[in-house]
VMD Tcl script that draws the C-alpha trace (Angstrom):
set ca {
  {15.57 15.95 -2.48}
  {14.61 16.93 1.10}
  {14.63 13.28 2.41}
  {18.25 11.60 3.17}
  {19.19 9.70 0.19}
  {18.90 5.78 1.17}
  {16.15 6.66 4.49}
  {12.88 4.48 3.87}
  {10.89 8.22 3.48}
  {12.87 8.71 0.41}
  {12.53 4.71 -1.15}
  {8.66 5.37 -0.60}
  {9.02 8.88 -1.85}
  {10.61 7.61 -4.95}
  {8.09 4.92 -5.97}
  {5.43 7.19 -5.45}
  {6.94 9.55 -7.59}
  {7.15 6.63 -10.52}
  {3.29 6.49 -10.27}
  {3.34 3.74 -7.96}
  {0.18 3.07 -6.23}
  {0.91 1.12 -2.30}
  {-1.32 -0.29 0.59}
  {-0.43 0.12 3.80}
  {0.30 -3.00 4.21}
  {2.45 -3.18 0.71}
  {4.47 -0.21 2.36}
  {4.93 -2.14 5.43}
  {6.47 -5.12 3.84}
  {8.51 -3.61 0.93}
  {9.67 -0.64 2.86}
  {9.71 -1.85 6.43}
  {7.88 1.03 7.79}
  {6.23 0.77 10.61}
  {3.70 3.41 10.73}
  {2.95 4.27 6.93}
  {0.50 6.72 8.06}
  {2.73 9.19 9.66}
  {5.36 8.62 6.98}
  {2.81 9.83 4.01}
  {1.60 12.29 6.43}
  {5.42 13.43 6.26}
  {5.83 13.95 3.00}
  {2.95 16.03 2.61}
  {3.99 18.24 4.94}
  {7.05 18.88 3.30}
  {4.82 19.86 0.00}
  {3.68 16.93 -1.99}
  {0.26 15.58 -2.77}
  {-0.22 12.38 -2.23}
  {-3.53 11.23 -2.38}
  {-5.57 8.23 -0.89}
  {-7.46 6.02 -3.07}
  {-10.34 4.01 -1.91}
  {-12.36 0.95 -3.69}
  {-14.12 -1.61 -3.42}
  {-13.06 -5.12 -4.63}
  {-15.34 -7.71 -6.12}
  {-15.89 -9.24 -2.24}
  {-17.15 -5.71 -1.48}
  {-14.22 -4.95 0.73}
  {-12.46 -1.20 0.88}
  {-9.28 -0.86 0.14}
  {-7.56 2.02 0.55}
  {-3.80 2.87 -1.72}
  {-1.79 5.75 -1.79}
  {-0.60 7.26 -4.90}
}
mol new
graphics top color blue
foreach p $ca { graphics top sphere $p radius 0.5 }
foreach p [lrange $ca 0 end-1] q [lrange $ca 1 end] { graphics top cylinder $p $q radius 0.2 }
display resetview
């Protein structure tokens, strides 16, 4: 793995790689990442896709996960 074994990168790395599918905010509170924008952007640099998923609830609100 390119990531350091027990960093928060990797943890979120991992449970994407399950098929996990995270909010920001979800990523924020399970992870305690800060910015979970410039961590995803991170790991697609290093190769993998990782894709954001938008929709619309029944309120009509956007949501957007990552996956």
């Amino acid at each position: 793995m390119i990531f350091k074994p027990e960093s928060k990168t990797a943890r979120l790395f991992a449970a994407l790689k399950s098929g996990e599918q995270l909010s920001e905010g979800q990523i924020r509170v399970r992870f305690g990442i800060k910015n979970p924008r410039a961590t995803v952007s991170n790991i697609r640099q290093e190769g993998f896709a990782v894709y954001a998923n938008q929709h619309k609830d029944t309120k009509g609100r956007v949501t957007t996960t990552v996956s």
